[in-house]
C-alpha positions as CSV (number, residue, x, y, z in Angstrom):
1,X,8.9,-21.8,45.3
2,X,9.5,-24.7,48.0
3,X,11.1,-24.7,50.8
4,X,14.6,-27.0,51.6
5,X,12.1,-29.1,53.8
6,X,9.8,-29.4,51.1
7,X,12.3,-30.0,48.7
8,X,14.3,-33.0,50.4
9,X,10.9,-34.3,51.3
10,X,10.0,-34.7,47.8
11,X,13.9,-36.3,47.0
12,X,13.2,-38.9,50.1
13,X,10.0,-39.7,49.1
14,X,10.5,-40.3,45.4
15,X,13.5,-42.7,46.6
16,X,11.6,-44.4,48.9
17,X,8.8,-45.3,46.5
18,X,11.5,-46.0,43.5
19,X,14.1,-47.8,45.8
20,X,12.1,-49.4,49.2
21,X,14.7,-48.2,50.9
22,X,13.7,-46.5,54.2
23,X,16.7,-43.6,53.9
24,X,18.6,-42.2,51.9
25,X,22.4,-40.9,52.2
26,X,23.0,-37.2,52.3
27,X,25.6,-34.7,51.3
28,X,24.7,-31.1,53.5
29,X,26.9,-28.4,52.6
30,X,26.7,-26.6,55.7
31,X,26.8,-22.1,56.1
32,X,30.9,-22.6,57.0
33,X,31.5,-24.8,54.0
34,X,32.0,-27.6,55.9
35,X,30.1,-30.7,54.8
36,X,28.0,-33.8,56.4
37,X,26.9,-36.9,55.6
38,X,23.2,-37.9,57.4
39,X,20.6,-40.8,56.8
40,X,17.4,-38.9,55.5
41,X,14.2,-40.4,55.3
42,X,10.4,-39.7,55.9
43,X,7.8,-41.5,57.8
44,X,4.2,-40.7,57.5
45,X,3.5,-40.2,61.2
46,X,6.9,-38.1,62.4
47,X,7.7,-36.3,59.6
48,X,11.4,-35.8,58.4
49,X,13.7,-37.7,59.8
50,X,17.5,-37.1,60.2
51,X,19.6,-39.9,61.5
52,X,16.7,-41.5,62.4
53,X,15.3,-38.3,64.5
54,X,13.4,-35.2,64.0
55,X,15.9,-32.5,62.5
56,X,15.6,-29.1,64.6
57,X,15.7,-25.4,63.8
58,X,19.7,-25.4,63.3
59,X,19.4,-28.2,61.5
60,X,17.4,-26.7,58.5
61,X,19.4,-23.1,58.6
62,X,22.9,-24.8,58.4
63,X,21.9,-27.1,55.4
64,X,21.2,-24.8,52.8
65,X,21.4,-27.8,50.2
66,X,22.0,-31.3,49.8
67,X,23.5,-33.7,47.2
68,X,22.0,-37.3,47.3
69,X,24.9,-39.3,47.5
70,X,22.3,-42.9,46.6
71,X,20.1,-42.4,43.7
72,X,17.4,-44.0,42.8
73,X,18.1,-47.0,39.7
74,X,17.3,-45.8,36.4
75,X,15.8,-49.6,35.3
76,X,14.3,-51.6,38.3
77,X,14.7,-55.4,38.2
């Protein structure tokens, strides 16, 4: 089983490669049911990035899961 890092790790990357585009809009449904809307992407020498920075420890145990809100096109031109 992966972890929620892992997991939106996987989603970025697969949109990166299918899309070119460096993040990806994100839906995190947060522990009080609120919700927020980040810029998620990956880089191969930082890691995760959230709004263009590292996410921290709070970060990762408020967003229990994510919606993309940009998907990947089904037929590239």
């Amino acid at each position: 089983m992966t972890t929620f890092g892992e997991r939106l790790i996987s989603n970025v990357q697969r949109y990166q490669s299918a899309t070119g585009e460096q993040t990806m809009v994100v839906v995190v449904e947060r522990r009080d049911s609120g919700m927020a809307i980040h810029h998620v992407g990956f880089d191969a020498h930082m890691g995760l990035l959230v709004d263009g920075r590292p996410p921290g420890l709070l970060w990762f145990q408020e967003a229990e899961d994510f919606h993309p809100l940009q998907w990947p096109p089904v037929l590239l031109h």
